[in-house]
DRENDRENTOR-611414 format. One record per atom (N, C-alpha, C): z, x, y; residue in three letters. Coordinates in pm, whole numbers, padded with zeros to 5 digits, always signed. Layout:
residues N
ZXYALA...
This chain:
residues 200
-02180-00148+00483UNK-02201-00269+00404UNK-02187-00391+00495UNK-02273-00510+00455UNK-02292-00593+00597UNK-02141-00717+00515UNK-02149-00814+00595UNK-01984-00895+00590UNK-02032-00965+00481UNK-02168-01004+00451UNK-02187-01063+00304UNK-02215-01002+00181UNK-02218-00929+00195UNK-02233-00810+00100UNK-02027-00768+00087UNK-01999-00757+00154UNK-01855-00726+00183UNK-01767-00828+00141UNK-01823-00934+00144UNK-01714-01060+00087UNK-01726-01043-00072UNK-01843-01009-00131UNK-01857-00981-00252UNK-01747-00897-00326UNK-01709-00778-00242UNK-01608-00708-00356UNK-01414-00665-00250UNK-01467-00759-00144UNK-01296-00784-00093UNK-01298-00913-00038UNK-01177-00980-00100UNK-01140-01101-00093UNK-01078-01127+00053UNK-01115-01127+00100UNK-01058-01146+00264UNK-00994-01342+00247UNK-00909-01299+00338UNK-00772-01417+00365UNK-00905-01533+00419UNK-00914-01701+00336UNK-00922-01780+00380UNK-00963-01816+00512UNK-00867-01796+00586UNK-00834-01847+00746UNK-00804-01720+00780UNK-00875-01632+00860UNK-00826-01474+00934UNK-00796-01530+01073UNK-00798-01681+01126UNK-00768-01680+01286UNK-00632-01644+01316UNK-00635-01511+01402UNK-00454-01457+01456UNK-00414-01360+01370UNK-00489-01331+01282UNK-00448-01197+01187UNK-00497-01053+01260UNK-00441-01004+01279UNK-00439-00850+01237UNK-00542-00769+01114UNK-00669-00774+01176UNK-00714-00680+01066UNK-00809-00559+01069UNK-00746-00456+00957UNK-00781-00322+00978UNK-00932-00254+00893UNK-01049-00236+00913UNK-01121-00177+00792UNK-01146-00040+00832UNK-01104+00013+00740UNK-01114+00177+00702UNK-01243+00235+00644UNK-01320+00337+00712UNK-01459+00380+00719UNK-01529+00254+00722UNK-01540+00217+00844UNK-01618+00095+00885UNK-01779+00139+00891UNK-01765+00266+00934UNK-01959+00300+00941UNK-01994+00172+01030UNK-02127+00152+00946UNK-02221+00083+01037UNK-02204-00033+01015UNK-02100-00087+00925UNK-02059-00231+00897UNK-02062-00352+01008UNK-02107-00474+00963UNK-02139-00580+01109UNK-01964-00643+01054UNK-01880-00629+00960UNK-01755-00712+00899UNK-01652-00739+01015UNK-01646-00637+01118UNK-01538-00625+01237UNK-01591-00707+01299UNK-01741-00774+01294UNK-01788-00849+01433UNK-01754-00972+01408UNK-01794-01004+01279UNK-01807-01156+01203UNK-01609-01154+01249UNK-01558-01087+01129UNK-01390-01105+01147UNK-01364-01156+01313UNK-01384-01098+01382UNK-01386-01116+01513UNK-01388-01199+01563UNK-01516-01300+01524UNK-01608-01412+01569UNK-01523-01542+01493UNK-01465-01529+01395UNK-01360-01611+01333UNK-01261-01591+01339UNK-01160-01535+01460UNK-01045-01564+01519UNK-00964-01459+01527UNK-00993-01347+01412UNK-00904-01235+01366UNK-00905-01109+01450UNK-00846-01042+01497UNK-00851-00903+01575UNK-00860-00810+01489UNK-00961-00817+01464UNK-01008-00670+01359UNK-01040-00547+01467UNK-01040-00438+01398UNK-01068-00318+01415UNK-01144-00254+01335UNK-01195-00143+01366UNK-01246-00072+01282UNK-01293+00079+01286UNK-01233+00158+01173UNK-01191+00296+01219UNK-01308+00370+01133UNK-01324+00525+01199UNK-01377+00562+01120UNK-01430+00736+01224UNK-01426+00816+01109UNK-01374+00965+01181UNK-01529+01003+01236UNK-01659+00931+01181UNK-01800+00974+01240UNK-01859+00882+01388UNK-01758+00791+01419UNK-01713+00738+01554UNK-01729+00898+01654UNK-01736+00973+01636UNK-01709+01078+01723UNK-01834+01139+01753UNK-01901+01113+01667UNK-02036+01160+01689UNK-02156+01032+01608UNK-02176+00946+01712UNK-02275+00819+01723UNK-02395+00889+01632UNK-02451+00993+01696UNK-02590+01018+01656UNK-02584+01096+01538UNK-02495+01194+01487UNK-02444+01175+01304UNK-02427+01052+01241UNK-02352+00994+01367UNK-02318+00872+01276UNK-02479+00811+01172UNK-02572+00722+01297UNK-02687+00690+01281UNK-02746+00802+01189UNK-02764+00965+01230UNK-02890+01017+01103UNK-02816+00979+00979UNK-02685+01035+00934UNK-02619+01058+00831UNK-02663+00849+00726UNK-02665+00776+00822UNK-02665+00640+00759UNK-02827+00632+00705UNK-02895+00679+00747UNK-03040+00651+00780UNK-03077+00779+00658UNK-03011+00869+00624UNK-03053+00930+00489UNK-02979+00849+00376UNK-02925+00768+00380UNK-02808+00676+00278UNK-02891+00617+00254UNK-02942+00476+00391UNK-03045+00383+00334UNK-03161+00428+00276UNK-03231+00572+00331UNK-03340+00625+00220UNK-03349+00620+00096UNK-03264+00698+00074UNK-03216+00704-00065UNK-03179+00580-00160UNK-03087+00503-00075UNK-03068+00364-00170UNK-03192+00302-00177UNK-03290+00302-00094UNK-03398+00244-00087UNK-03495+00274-00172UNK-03515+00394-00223UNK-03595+00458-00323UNK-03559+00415-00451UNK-03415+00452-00447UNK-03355+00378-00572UNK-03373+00245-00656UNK-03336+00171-00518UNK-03399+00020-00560UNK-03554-00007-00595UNK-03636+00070-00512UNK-03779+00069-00597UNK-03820+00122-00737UNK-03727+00210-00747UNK-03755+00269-00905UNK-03726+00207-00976UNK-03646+00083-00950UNK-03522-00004-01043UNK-03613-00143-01066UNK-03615-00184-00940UNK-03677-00310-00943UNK-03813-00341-00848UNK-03834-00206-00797UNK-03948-00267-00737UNK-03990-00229-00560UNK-04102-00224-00520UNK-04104-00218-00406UNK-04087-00349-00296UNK-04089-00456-00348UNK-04041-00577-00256UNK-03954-00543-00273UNK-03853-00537-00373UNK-03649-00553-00374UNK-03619-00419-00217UNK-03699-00365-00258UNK-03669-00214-00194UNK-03671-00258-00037UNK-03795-00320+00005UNK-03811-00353+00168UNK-03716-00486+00206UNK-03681-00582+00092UNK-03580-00689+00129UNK-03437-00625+00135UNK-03420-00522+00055UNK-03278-00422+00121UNK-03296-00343+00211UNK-03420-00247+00283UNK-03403-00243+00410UNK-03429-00340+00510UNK-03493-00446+00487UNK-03462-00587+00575UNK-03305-00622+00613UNK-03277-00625+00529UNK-03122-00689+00542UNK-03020-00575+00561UNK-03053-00497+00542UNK-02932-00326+00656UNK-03012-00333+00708UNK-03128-00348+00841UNK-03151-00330+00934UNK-03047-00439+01039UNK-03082-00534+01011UNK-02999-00646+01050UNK-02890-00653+01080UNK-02811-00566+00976UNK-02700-00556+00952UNK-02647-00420+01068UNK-02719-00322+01060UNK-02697-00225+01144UNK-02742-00229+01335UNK-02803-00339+01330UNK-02860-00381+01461UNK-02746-00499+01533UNK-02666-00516+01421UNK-02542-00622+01473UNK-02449-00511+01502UNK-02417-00407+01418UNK-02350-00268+01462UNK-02336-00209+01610UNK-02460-00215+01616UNK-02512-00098+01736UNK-02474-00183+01885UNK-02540-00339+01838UNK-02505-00394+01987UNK-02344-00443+02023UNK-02250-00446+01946UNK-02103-00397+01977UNK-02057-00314+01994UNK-02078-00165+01980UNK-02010-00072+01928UNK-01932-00020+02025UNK-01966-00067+02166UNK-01874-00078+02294UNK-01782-00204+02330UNK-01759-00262+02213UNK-01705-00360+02256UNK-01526-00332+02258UNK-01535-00253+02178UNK-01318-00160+02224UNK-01265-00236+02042UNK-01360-00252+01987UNK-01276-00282+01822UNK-01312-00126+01779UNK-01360-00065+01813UNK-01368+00028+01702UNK-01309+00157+01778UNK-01255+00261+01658UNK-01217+00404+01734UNK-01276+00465+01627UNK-01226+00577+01693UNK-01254+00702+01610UNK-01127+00757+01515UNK-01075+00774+01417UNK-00951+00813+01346UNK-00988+00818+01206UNK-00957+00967+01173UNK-00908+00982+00992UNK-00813+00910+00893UNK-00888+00843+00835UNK-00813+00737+00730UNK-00653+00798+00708UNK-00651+00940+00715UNK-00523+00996+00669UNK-00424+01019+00759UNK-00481+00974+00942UNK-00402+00995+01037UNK-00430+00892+01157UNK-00365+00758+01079UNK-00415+00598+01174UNK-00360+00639+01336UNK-00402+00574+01418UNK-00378+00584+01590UNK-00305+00481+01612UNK-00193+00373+01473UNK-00169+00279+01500UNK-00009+00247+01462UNK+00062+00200+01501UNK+00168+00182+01511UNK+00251+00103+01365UNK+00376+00111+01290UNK+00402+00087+01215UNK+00376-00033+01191UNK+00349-00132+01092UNK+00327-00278+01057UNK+00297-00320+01179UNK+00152-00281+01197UNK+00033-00340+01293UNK-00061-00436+01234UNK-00097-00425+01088UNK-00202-00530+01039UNK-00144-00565+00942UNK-00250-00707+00941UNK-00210-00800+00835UNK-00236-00805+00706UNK-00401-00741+00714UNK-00490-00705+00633UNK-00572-00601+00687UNK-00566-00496+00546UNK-00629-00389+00555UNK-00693-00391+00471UNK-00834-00362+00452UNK-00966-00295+00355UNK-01105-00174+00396UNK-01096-00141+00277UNK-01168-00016+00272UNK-01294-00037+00170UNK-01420-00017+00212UNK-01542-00059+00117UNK-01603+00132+00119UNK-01609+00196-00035UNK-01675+00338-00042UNK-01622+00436+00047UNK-01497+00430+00100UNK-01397+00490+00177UNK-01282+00580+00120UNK-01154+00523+00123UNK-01094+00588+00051UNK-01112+00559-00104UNK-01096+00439-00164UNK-01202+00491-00291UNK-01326+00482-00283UNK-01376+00581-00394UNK-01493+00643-00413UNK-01559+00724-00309UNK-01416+00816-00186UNK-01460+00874-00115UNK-01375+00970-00124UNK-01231+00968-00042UNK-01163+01075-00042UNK-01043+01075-00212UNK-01092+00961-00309UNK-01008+01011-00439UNK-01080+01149-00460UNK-01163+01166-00428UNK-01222+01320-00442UNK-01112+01420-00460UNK-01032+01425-00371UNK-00936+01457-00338UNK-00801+01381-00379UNK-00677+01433-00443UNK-00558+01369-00436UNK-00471+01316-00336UNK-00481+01472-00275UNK-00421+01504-00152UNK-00463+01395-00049UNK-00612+01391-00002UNK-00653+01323+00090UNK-00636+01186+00016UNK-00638+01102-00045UNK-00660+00986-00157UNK-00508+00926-00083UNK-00390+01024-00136UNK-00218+00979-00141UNK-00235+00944+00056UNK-00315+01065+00132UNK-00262+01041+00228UNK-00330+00946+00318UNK-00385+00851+00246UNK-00522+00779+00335UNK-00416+00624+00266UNK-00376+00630+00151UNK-00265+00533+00082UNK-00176+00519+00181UNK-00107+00637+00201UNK+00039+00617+00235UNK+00001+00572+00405UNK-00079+00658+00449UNK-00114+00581+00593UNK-00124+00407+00645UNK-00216+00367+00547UNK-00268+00229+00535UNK-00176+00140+00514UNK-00064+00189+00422UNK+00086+00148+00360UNK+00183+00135+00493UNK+00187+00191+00564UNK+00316+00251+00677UNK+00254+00164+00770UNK+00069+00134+00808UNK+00069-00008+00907UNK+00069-00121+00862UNK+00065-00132+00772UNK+00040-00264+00712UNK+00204-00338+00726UNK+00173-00488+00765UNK+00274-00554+00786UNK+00349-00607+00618UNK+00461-00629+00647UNK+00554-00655+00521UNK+00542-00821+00487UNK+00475-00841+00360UNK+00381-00973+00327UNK+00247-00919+00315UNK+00151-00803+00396UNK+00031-00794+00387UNK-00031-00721+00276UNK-00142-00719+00267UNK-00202-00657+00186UNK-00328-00582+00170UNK-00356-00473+00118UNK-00476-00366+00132UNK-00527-00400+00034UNK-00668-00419+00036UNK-00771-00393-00060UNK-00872-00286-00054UNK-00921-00193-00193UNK-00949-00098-00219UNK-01081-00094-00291UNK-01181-00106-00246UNK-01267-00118-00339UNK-01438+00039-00330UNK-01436+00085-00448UNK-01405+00030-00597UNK-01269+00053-00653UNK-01207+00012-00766UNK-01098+00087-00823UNK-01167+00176-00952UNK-01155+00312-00943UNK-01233+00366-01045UNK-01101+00408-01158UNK-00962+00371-01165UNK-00877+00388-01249UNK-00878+00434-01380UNK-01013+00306-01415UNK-01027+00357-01566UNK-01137+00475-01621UNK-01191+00495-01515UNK-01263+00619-01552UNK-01208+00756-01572UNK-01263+00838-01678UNK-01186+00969-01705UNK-01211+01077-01587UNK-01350+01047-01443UNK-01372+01174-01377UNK-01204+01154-01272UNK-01253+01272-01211UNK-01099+01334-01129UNK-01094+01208-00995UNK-01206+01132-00983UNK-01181+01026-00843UNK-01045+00918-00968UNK-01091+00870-01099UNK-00987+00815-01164UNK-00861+00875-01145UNK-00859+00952-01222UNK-00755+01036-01220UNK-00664+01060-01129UNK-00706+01075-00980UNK-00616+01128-00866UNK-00580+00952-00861UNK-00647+00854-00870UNK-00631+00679-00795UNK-00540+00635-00942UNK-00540+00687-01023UNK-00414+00622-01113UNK-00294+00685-01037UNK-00269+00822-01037UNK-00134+00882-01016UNK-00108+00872-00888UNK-00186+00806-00771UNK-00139+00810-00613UNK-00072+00645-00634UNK-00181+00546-00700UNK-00130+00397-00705UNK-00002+00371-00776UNK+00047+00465-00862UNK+00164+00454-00951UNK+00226+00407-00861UNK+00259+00475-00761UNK+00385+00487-00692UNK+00402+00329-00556UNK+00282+00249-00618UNK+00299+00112-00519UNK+00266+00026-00615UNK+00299-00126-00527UNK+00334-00266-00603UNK+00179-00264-00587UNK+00069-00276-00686UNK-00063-00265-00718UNK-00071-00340-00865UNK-00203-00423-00805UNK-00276-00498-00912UNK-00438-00467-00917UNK-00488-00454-01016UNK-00667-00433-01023UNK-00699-00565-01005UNK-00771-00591-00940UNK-00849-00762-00973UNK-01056-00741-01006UNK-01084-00844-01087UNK-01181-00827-01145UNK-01250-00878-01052UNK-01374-00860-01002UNK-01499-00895-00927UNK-01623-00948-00999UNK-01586-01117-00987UNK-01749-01171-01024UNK-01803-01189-00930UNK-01931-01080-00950UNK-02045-01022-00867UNK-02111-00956-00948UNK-02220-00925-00986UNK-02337-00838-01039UNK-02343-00712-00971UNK-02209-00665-00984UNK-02219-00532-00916UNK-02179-00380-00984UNK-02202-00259-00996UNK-02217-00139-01075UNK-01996-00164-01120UNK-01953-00140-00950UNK-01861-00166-00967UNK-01764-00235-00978UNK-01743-00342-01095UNK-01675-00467-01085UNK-01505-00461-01046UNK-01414-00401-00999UNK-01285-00385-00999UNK-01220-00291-00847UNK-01129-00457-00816UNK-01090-00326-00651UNK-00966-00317-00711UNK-00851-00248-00610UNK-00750-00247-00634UNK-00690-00338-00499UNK-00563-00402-00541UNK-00501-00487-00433UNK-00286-00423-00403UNK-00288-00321-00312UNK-00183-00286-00263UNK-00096-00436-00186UNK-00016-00475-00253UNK+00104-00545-00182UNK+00229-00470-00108UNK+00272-00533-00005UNK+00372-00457+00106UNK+00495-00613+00107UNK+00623-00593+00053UNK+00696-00691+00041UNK+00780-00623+00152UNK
């Protein structure tokens, strides 16, 4: 997801110059560059870092697909102005990706040291990726929880809480157990609601 598209459903800090910040399944996201470019030491993790050229096919059947989608929906212009704008977006990707912000690491096993960031977020990652899973869901939480600095805060987006399938289900009973608020998202988007983890 590109950094404007990304501001849409995580509220990123005002002023990020001198912050610490972490995004979890970064993919092909340009958000680490921009963050970057406005003062903040972002990073950005993500376990298909290990293999570039999965990385790229695996993205490139995503945008297919979303792309088809959007033509059935609204049209074949909407369709080529959304691969216009992820091309762009993925061509800001590619020409950093040596620049030393990004590694390779499983959301459930950070490479990073206790209360290292300031701000942490996750866009189609750990939610609506590994709530699949409980197990993986609690341990991609509790990870993100253990770097995150005391004052900071994780954002989670989507929050699927109120839904009855098992991604709800596992993201109510892992969030119980932290200082968590849902916040509503005005945006015209499927999923209006992230979740916001506080660390006091």
């Amino acid at each position: 997801m590109s950094y404007s598209a990304g501001r849409q459903v995580i509220g990123f800090p005002s002023n990020v110059r001198g912050l610490r910040i972490l995004d979890i399944g970064s993919g092909e996201s340009d958000c680490v560059r921009y963050l970057s470019e406005s003062g903040a030491v972002a990073v950005g993790v993500d376990m298909r870092y290990r293999s570039l050229q999965s990385l790229k096919t695996q993205v490139d059947q995503v945008v297919d697909g979303q792309s088809r989608k959007i033509a059935e929906r609204y049209g074949p212009d909407a369709a080529a102005q959304f691969r216009s704008g992820t091309e762009a977006n993925r061509r800001s990707f590619w020409s950093h990706i040596k620049s030393g912000r990004y590694a390779s690491a499983l959301a459930g096993s950070l490479p990073f040291e206790d209360k290292t960031f300031d701000f942490i977020y996750s866009i189609n990652c750990i939610a609506k990726g590994l709530d699949e899973e409980e197990l993986l869901f609690a341990q991609a939480v509790a990870e993100s929880f253990r770097v995150l600095k005391c004052g900071g805060d994780i954002q989670l987006w989507p929050y699927l809480g109120n839904n009855p399938s098992p991604n709800g289900r596992n993201q109510r009973r892992v969030l119980a157990e932290y200082n968590h608020s849902i916040e509503r998202i005005n945006a015209p988007i499927d999923y209006p609601l992230r979740v916001r983890i506080k660390k006091s």
